[in-house]
DSSP file (Angstrom, degrees, kcal/mol; ACC not computed):
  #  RESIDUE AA STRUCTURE BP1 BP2  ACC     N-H-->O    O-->H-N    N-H-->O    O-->H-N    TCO  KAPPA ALPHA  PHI   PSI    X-CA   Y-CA   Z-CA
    1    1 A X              0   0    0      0, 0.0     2,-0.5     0, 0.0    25,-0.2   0.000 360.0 360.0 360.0 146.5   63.6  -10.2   69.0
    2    2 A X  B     -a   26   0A   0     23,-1.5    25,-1.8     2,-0.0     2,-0.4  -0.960 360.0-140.7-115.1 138.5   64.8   -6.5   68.1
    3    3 A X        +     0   0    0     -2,-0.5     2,-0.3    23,-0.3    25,-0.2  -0.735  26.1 167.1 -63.0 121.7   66.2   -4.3   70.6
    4    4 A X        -     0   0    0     -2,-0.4    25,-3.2    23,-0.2     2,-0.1  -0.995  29.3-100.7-161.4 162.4   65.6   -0.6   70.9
    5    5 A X  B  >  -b   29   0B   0     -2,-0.3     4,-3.2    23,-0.2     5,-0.4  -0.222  24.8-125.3 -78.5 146.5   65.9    2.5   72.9
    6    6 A X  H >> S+     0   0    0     23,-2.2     3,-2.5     2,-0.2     4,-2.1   0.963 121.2  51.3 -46.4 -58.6   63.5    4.4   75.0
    7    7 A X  H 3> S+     0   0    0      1,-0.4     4,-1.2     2,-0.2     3,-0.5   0.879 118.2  39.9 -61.4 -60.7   64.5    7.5   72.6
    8    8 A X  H 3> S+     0   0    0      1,-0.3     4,-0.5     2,-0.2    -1,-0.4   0.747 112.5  56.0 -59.9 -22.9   63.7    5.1   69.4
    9    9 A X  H X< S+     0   0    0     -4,-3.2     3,-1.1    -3,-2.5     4,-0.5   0.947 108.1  45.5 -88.6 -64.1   60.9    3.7   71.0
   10   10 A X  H >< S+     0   0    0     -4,-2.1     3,-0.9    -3,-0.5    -1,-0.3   0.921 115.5  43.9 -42.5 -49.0   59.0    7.1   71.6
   11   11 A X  H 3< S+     0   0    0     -4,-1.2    -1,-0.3    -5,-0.3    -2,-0.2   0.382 121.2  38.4-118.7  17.0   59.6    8.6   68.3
   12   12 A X  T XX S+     0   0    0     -3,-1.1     4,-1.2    -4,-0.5     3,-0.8  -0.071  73.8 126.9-110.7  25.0   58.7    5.3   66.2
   13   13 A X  T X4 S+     0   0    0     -3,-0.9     3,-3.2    -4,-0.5     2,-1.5   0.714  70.2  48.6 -69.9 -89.6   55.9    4.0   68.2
   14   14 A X  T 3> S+     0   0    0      1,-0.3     4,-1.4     2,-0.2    -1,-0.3   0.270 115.6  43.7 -46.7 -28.8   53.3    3.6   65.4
   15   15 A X  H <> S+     0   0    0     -2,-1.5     4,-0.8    -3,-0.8    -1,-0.3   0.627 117.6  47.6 -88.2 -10.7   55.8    1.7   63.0
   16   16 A X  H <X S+     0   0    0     -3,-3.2     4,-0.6    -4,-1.2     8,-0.2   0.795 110.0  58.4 -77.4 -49.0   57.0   -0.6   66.5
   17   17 A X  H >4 S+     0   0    0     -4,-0.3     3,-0.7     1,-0.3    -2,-0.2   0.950 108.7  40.0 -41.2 -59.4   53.3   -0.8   66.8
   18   18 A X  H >X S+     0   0    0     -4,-1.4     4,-2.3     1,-0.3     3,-2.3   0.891 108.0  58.4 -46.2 -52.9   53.1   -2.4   63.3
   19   19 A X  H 3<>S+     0   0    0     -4,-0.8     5,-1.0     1,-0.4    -1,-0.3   0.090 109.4  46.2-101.8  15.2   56.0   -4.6   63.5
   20   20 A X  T <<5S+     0   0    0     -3,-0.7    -1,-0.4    -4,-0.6    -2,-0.2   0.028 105.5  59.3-123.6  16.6   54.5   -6.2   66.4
   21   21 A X  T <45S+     0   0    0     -3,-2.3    -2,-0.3    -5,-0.2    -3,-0.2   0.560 103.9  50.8 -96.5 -33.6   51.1   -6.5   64.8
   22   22 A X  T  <5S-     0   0    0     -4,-2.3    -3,-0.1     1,-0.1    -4,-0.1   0.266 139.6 -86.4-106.0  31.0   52.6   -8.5   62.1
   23   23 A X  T   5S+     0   0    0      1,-0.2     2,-0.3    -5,-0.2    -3,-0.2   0.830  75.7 150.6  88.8  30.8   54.2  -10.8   65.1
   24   24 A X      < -     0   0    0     -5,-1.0    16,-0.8    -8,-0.2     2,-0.3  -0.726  36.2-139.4 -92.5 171.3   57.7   -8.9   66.0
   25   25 A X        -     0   0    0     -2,-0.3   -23,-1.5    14,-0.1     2,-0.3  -0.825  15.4-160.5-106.0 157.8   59.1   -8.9   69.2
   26   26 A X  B     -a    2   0A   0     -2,-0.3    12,-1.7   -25,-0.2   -23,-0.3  -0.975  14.3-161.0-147.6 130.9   60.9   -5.7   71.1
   27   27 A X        -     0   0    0    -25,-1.8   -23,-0.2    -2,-0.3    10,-0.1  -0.656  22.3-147.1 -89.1  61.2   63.1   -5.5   73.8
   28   28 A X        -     0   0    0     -2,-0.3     7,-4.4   -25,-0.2     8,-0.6   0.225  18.0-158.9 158.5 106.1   62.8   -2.0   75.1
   29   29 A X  B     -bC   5  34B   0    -25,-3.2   -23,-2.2     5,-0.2     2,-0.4  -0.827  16.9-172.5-116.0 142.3   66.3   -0.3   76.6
   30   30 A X  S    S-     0   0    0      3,-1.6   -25,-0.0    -2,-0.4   -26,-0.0  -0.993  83.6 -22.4-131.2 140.1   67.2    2.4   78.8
   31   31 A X  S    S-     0   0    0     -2,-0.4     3,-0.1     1,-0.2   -26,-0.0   0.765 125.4 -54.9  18.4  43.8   70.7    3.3   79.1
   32   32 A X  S    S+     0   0    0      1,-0.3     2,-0.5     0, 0.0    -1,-0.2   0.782 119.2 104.8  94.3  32.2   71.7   -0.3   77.9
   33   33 A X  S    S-     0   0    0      0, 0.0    -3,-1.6     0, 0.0     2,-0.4  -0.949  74.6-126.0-135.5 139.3   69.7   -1.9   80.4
   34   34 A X  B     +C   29   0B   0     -2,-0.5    -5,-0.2    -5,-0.2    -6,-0.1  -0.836  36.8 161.2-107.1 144.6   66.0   -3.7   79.1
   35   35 A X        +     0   0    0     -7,-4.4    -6,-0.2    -2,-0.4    -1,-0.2   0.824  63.7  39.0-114.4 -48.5   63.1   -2.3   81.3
   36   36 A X        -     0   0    0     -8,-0.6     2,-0.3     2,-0.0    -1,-0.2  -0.506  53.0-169.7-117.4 132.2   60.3   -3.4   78.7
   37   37 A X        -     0   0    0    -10,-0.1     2,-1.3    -2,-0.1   -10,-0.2  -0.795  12.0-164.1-131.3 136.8   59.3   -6.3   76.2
   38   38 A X        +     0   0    0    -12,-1.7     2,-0.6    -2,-0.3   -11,-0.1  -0.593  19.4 164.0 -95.9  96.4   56.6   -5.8   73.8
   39   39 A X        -     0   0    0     -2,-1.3   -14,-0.1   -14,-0.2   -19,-0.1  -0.562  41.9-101.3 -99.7 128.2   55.4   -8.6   72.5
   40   40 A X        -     0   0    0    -16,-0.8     4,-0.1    -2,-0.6   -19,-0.1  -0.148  52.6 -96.5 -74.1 163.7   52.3   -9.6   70.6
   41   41 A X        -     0   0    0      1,-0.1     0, 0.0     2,-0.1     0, 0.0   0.069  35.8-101.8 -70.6 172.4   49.5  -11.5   72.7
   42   42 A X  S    S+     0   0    0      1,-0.2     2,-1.8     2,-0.1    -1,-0.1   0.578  98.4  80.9 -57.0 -39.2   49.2  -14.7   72.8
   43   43 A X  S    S-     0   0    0      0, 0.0    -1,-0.2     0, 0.0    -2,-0.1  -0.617  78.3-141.0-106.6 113.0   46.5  -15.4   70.7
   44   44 A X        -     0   0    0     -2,-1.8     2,-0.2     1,-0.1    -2,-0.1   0.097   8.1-129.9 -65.3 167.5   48.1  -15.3   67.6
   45   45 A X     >  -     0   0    0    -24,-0.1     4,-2.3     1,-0.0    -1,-0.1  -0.422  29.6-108.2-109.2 153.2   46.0  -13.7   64.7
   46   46 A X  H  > S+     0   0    0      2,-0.2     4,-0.7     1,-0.2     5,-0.4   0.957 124.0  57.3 -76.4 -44.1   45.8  -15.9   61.2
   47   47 A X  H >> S+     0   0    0      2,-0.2     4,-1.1     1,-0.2     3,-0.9   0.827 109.2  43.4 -58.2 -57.7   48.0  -13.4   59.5
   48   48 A X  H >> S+     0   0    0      2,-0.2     4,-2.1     1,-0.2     3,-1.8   1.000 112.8  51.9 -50.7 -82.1   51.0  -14.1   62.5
   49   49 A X  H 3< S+     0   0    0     -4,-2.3    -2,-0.2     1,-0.3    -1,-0.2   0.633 114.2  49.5 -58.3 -19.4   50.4  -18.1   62.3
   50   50 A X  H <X S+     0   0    0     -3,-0.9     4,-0.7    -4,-0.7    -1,-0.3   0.459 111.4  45.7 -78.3 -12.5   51.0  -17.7   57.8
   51   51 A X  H <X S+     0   0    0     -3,-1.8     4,-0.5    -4,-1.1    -2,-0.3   0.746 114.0  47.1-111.2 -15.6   53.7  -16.0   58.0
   52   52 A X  H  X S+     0   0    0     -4,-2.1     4,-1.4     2,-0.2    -2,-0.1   0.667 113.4  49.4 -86.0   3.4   55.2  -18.4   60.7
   53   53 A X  H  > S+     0   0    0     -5,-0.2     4,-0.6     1,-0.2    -2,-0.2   0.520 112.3  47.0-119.6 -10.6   54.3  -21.4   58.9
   54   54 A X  H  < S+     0   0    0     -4,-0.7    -1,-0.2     2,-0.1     4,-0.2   0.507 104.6  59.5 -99.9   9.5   55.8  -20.0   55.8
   55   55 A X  H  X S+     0   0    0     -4,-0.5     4,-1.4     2,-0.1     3,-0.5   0.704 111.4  43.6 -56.6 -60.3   58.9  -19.1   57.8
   56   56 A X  H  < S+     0   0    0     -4,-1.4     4,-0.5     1,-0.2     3,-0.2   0.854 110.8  55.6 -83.6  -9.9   59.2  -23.0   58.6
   57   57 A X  T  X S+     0   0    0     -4,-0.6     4,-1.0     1,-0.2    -1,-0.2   0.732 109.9  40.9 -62.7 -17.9   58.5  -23.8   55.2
   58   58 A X  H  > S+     0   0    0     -3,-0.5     4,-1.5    -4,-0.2    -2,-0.2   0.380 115.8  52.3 -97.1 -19.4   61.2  -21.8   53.7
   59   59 A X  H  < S+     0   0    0     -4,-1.4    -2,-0.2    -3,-0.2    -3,-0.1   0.531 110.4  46.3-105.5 -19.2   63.5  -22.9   56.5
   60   60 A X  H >> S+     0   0    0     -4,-0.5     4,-2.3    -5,-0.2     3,-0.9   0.886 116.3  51.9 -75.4 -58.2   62.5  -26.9   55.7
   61   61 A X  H 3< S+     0   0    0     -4,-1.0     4,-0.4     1,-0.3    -2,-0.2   0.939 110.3  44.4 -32.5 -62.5   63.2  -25.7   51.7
   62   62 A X  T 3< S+     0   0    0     -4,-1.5    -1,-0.3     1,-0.2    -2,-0.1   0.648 116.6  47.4 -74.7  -2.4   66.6  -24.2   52.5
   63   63 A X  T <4 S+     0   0    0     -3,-0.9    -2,-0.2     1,-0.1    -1,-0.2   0.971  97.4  89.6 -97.2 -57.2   67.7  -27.4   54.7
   64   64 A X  S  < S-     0   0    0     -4,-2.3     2,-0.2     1,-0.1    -2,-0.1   0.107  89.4-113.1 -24.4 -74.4   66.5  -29.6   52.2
   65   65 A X        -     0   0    0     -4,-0.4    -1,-0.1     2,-0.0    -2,-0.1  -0.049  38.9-113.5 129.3 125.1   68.9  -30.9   49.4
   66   66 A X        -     0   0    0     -2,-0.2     2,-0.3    -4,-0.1    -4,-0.0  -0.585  31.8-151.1 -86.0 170.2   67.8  -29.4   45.7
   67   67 A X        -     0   0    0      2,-0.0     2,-0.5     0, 0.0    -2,-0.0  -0.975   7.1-142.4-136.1 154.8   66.4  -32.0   42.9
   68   68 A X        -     0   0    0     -2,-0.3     2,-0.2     2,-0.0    -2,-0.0  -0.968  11.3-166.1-135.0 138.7   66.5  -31.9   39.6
   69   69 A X        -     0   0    0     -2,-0.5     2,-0.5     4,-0.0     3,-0.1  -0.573  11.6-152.1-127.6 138.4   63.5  -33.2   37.5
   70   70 A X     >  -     0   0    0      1,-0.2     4,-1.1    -2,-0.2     3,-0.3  -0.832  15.0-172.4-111.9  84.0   64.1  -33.7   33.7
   71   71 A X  H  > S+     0   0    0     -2,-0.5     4,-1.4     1,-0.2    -1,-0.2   0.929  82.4  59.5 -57.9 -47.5   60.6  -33.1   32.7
   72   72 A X  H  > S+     0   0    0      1,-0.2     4,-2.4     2,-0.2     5,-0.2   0.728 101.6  53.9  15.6 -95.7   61.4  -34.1   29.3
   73   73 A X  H >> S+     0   0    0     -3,-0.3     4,-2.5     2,-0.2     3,-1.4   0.840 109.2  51.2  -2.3 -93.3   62.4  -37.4   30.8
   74   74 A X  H 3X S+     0   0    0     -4,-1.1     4,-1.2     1,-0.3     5,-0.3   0.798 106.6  53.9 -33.6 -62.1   58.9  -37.6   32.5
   75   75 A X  H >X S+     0   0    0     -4,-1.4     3,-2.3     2,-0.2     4,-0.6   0.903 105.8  44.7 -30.6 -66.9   57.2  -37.0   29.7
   76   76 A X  H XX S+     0   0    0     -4,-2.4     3,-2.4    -3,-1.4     4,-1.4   0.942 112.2  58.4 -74.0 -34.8   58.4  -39.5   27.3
   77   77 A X  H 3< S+     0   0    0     -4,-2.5    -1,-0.3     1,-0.3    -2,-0.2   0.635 105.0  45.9 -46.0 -15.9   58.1  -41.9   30.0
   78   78 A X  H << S+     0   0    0     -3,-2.3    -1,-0.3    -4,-1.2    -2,-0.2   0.546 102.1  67.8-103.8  -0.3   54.5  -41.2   30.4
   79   79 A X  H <<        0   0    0     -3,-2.4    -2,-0.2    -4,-0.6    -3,-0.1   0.891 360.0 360.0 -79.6 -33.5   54.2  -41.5   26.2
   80   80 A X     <        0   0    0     -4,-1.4    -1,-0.2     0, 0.0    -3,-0.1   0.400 360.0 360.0 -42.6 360.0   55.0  -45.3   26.8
């Protein structure tokens, strides 16, 4: 979730607009304080539900352990 200022908020809506079409969240500050959050509704859109499910795929990836494949290898093992 991103934090920003009335001032920024006003004179970036249409690109705040965006970034919460394509599923960001915003906390919405006046003088340090949040009066606002704009978040998008609830029922998410397909675009919002790929990009979160390649978020946890990439987040599975990077936990994940690398391997390392000798196709070679594989190969002459399947010539057998």
């Amino acid at each position: 979730m991103k934090t920003i200022g009335n001032y920024e908020a006003r004179t970036h809506w249409s690109e705040i607009l965006q970034g919460v079409k394509n599923g960001e969240r915003y906390v919405i500050l006046h003088k340090g304080e949040p009066i606002a959050e704009l978040i998008p509704p609830q029922g998410d859109n397909k675009q919002v539900r790929s990009r979160r499910a390649a978020e946890k795929m990439l987040r599975l990836m990077a936990a994940r352990a690398s391997v390392e494949v000798d196709i070679n290898a594989l190969v002459d093992e399947g010539r057998d």
